[in-house]
LUMVEX-771000 format. One record per residue (C-alpha): residue number from 1; x, y, z. Coordinates in pm, whole numbers. Example, Ala and Ser with C-alpha at 12.3 -4.5 7.8 and 13.67 -1.06 7.14 Angstrom:
+-----+--------+--------+--------+
! num !      u !      v !      w !
+-----+--------+--------+--------+
!   1 !   1230 !   -450 !    780 !
!   2 !   1367 !   -106 !    714 !
+-----+--------+--------+--------+
# end
This chain:
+-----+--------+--------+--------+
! num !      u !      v !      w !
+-----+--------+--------+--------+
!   1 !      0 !      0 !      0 !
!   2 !    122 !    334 !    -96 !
!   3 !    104 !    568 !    262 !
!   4 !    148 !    884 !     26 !
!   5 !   -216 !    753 !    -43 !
!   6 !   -357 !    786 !    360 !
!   7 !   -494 !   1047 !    484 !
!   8 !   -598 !   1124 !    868 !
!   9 !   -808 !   1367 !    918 !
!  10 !  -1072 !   1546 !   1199 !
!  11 !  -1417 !   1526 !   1097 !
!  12 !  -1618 !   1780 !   1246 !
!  13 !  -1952 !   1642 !   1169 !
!  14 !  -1858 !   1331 !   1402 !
!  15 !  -1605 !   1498 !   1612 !
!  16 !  -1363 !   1193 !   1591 !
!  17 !  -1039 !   1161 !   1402 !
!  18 !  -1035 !    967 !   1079 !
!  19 !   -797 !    741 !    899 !
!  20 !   -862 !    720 !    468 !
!  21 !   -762 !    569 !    197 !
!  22 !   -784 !    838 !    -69 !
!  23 !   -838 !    775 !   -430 !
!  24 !   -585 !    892 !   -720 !
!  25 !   -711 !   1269 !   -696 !
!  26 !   -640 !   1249 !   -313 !
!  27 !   -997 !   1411 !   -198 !
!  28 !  -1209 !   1082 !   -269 !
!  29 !  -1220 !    872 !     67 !
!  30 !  -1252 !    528 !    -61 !
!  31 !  -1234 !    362 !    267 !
!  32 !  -1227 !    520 !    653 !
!  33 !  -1200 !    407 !    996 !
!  34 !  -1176 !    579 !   1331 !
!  35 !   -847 !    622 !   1490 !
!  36 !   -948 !    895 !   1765 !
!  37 !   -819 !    612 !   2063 !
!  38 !   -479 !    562 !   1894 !
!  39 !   -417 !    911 !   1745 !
!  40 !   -519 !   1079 !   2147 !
!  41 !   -324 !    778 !   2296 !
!  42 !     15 !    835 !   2045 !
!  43 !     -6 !   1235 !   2102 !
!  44 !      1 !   1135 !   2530 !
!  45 !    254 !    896 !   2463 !
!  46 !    464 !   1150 !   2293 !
!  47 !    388 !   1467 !   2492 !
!  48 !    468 !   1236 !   2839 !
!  49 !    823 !   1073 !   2686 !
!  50 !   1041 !   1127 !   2955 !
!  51 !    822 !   1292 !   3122 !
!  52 !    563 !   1052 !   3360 !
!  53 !    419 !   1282 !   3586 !
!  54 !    274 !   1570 !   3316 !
!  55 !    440 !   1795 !   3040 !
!  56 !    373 !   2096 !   2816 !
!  57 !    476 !   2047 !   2417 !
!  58 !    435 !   2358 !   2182 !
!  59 !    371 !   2260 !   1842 !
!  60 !    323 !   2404 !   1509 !
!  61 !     92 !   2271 !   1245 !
!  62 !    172 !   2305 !    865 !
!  63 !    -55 !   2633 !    825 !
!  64 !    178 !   2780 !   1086 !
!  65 !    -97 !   2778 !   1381 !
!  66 !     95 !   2754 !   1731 !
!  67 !    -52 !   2583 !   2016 !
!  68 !     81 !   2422 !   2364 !
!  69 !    -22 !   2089 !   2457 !
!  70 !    -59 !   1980 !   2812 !
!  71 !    -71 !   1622 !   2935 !
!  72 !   -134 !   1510 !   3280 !
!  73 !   -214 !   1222 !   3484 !
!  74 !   -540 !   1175 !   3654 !
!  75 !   -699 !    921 !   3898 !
!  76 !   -952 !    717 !   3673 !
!  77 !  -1188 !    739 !   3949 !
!  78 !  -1168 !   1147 !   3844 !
!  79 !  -1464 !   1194 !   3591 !
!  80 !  -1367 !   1369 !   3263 !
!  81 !  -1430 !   1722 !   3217 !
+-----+--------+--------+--------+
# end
């Protein structure tokens, strides 16, 4: 499989993050799956390397938008914001 040919992608209509197969023209989705669990879990895994008990990662998307990324642990027994 060619990966120049996968797109992921946040839909806004579902609110979950989307993994594609795109067609020769690159806009045509020919098949999609959610990947919101494992793109949220590799972004924590990434933002907490080295650091176990919470970190702050500024990043820059390709547009040039700027934003800081905080991860911390919680108790489970905490309920979700």
């Amino acid at each position: 499989m060619d990966l120049k040919k996968i797109r992921i992608d946040a839909s806004p209509l579902t609110n979950r993050i989307r993994i594609a197969r795109v067609g020769k023209d690159g806009t045509v989705a020919l098949d999609t799956r959610d990947a919101t669990g494992e793109c949220i879990g590799a972004v924590i895994e990434h933002v907490l390397h080295k650091a176990p008990k919470g970190a702050t990662l500024n990043v820059t998307r390709g547009d040039g938008m700027a934003y800081e990324l905080t991860v911390k642990p919680v108790d489970a027994a905490t309920p979700a914001a």
